[in-house]
C-alpha positions in Angstrom: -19.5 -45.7 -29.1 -23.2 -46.2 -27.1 -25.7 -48.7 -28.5 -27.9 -45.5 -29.6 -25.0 -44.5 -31.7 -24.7 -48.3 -33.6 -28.8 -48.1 -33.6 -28.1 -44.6 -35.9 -25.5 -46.2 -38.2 -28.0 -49.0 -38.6 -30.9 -47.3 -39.4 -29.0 -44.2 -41.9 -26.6 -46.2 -43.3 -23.1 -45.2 -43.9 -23.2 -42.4 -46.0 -25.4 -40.5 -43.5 -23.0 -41.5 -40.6 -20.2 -40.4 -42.3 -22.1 -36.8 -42.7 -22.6 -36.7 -39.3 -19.0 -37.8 -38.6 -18.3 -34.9 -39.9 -20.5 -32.7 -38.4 -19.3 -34.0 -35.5 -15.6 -33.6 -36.3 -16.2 -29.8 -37.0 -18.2 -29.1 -34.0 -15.4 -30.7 -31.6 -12.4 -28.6 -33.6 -11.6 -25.6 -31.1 -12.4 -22.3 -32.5 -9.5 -19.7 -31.4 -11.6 -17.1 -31.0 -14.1 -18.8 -28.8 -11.3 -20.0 -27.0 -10.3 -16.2 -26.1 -13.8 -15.4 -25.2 -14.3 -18.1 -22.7 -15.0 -16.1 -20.0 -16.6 -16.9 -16.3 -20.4 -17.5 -18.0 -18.9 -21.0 -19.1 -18.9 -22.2 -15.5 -21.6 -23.3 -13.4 -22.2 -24.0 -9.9 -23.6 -27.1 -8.8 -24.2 -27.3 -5.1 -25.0 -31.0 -5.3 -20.7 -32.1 -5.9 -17.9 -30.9 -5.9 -17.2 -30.2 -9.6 -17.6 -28.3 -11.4 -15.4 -25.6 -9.7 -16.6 -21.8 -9.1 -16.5 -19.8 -11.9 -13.4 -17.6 -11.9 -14.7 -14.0 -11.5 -13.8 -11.6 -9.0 -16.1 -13.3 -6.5 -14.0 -16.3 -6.6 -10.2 -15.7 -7.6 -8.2 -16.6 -4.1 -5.8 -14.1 -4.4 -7.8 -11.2 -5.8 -9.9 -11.8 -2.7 -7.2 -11.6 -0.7 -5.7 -8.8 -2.1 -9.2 -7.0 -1.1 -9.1 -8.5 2.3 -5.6 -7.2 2.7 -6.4 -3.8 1.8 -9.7 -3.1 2.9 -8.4 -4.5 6.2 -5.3 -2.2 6.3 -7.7 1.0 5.6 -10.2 0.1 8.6 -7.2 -0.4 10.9 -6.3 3.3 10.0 -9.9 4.5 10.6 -10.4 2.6 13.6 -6.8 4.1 15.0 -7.7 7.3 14.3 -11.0 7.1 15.9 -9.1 5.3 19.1 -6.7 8.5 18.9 -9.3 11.5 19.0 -11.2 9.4 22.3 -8.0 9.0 24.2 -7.8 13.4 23.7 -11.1 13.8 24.6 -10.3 11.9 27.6 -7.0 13.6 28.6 -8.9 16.7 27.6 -11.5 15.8 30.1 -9.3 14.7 32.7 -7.0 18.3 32.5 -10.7 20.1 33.3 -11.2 17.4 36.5 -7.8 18.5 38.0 -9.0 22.2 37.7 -12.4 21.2 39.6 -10.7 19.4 41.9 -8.6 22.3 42.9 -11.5 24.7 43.2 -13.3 22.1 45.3 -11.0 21.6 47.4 -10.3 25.5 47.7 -13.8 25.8 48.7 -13.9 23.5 51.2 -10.6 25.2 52.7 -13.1 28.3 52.7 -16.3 26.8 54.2 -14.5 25.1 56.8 -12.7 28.1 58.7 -15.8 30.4 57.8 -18.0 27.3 59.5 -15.5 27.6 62.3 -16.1 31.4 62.3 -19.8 31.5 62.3 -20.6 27.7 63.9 -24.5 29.2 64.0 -24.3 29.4 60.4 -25.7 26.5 58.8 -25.0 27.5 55.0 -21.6 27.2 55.3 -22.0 23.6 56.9 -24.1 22.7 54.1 -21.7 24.3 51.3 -18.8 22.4 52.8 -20.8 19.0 53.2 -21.7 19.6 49.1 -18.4 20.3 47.8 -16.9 17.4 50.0 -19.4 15.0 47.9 -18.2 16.9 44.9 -15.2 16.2 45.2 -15.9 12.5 45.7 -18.0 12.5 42.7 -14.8 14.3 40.9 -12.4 11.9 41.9 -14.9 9.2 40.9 -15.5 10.7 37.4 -11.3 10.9 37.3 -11.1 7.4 38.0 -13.5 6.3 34.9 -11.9 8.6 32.7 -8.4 6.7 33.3 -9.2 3.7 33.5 -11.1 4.5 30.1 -7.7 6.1 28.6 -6.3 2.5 30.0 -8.7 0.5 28.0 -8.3 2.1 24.8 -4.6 1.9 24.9 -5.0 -2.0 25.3 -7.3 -2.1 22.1 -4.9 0.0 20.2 -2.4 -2.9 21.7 -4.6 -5.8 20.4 -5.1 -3.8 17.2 -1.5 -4.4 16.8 -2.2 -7.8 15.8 -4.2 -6.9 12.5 -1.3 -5.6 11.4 0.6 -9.3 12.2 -2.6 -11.1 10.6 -2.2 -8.8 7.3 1.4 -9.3 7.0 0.7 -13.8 7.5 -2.1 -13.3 5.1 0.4 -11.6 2.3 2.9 -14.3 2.6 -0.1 -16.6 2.1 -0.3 -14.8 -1.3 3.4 -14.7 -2.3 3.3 -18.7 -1.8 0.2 -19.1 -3.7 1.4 -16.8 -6.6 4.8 -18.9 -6.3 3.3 -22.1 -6.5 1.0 -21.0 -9.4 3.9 -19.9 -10.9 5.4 -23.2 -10.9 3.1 -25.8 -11.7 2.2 -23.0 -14.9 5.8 -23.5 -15.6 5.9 -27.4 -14.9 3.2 -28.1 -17.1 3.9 -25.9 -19.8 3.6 -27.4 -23.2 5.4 -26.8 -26.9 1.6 -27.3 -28.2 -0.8 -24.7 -27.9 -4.7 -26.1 -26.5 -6.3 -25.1 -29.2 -4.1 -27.0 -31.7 -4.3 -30.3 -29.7 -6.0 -33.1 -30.8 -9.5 -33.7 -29.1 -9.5 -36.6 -26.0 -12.0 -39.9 -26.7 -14.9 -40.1 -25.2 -15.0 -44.3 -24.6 -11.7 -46.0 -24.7 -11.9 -50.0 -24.6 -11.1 -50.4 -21.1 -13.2 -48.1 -19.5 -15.9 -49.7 -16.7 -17.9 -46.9 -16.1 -19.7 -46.1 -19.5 -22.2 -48.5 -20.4 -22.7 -50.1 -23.9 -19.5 -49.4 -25.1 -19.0 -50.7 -28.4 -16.1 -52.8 -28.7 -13.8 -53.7 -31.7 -15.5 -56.7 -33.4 -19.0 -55.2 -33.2 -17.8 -52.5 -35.5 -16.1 -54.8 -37.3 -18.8 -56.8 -37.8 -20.7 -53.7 -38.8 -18.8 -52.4 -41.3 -18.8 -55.9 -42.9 -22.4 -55.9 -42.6 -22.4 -52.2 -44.5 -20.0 -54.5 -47.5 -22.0 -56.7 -47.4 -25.1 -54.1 -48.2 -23.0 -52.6 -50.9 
């Protein structure tokens, strides 16, 4: 009891106290069905401590979170797999059509050389062989990128393997949390519902961090005051 609490029985005397007593008492009885409705509005953040907790909506229940991460995680993989897969056949694709250039360039060299060595005064077939020499550079260049490129991609899809090891660590994360839920619901289970118990005191003589606690002989003292009155 506070010192503004003795200042009220004071003041309003003890039949008023006793009204408010039970005012009181009836306010701190648990309703049942306000106890079914409590819902994630009753908690609030407080970025100044560390209690109270988050409230418990979707934003904030671990394992529903994880659940999502889990599975939204699972159906990117697939997405980005599948995107990996139709590059690497545009590649190959891409690297069947170099193969046929590089055989007709190098057919055509075959051709401008011996018609060079034919007609030496003829300086178009020089030239023709000179380009499709560079051509073919340039083909085997472009060859080069577009395996190396098929190289890359198969080490992503490698790496991307790992996703699949980081889903299946973050699961068993969940199995142990749902286990250990689990168990402490089952360790502190009790025979007597919440809304049946008995509600805690506020200020029990003892306490050091409340201050002007009322201790036993003041209210003794005050309800012999009250006789006294009466």
């Amino acid at each position: 009891m506070t010192q503004e609490e003795l200042d009220a029985l004071m003041n309003e005397g003890i039949e008023d106290i006793s009204d408010e007593s039970k005012e009181e008492d009836a306010k701190s009885v648990p309703q049942e069905d306000s106890k079914k409705e409590e819902s994630a509005e009753n908690f609030k953040m407080d970025s100044s401590s560390n209690w109270p907790p988050p409230p418990p909506d979707d934003d904030h229940k671990v394992v529903h979170q994880l659940d999502d991460v889990t599975k939204e995680s699972e159906e990117k993989a697939t997405e980005i797999f599948d995107i990996i897969e139709n590059i690497s056949n545009a590649l190959m694709e891409q690297e069947s059509s170099l193969d046929v250039c590089d055989k007709t360039i190098k057919q055509n060299i075959s051709i401008f050389s011996a018609m060079a060595e034919k007609f030496p005064d003829i300086k178009t077939f020089i030239h023709a062989k000179k380009d499709n020499e560079t051509a073919l550079v340039k083909n085997k260049e472009m060859l080069s990128v577009l395996q190396e490129s098929g190289d890359n991609l198969m080490n992503v899809m490698d790496i991307m393997q790992y996703q699949d090891i980081h889903r299946q660590k973050i699961e068993r994360v969940i199995n142990v949390m749902r286990a250990l839920s689990n168990y402490m619901n089952a360790l502190f289970a009790g025979k007597i519902d919440d809304d049946k118990r008995v509600s805690s005191a506020v200020h029990i003589t003892g306490d050091t961090d409340t201050e002007d606690v009322v201790n036993a002989d003041d209210i003794e003292a005050l309800l012999a005051q009250f006789g006294s009155n009466g």
